[in-house]
C-alpha positions as CSV (number, residue, x, y, z in Angstrom):
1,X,-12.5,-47.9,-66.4
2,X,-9.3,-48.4,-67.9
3,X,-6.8,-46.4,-69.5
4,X,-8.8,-43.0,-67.7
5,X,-6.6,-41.2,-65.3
6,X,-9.2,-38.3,-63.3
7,X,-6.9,-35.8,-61.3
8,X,-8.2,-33.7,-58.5
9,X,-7.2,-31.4,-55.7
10,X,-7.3,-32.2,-52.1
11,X,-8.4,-29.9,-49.5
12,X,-5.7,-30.8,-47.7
13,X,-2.8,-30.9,-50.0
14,X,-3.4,-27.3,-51.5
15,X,-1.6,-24.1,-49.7
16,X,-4.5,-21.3,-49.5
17,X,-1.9,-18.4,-49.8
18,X,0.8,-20.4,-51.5
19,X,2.2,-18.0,-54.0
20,X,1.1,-14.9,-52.8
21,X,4.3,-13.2,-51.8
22,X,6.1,-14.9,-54.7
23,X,2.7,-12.7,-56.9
24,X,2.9,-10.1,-55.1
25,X,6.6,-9.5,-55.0
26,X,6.7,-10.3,-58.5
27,X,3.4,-7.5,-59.2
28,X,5.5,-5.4,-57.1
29,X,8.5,-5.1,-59.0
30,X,7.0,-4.7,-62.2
31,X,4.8,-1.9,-61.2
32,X,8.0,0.0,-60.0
33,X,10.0,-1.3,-63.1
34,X,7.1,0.5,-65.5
35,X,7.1,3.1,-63.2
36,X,10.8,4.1,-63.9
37,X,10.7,3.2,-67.3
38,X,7.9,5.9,-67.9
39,X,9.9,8.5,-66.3
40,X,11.5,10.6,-69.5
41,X,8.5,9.4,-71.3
42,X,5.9,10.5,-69.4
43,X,6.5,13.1,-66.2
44,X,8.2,15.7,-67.6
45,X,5.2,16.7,-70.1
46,X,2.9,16.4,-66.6
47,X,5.7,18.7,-64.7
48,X,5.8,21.2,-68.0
49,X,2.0,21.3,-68.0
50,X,1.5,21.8,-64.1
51,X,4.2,24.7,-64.1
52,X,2.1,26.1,-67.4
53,X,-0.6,26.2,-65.6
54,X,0.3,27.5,-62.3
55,X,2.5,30.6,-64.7
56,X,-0.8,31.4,-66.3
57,X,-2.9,31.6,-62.6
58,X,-0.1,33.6,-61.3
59,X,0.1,36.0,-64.3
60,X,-3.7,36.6,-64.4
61,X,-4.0,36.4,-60.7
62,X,-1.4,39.6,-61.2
63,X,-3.4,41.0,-63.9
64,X,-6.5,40.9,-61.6
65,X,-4.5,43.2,-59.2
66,X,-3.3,45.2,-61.7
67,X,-6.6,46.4,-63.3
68,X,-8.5,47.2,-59.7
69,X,-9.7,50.9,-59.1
């Protein structure tokens, strides 16, 4: 046939694991990166909420005590 190139992959010329620190460095940093972008975004309305929450156990935990006989 002319003028038809047909391209394949050799068992023996492909690496199994050949990027996957390069990937998985790569996944790595970004998941940190987001991570620390998110901060003043995202964790201090989850630390507000958990100390919300933990005020109102305490306070009726107290109320609890309060009203025994």
């Amino acid at each position: 046939m002319r003028g038809v190139r047909v391209y394949s992959w050799s068992q023996f010329e492909s690496k199994a694991f050949g990027g996957f620190w390069y990937e998985t460095k790569k996944k790595v940093v970004g998941h940190v990166s987001a991570f620390t972008s998110a901060w003043y975004s995202l964790w201090p309305p989850v630390i507000g909420g958990y100390a919300l929450v933990k005020w109102a156990e305490n306070k009726y935990h107290e109320e609890q005590l309060h009203h025994r006989d």
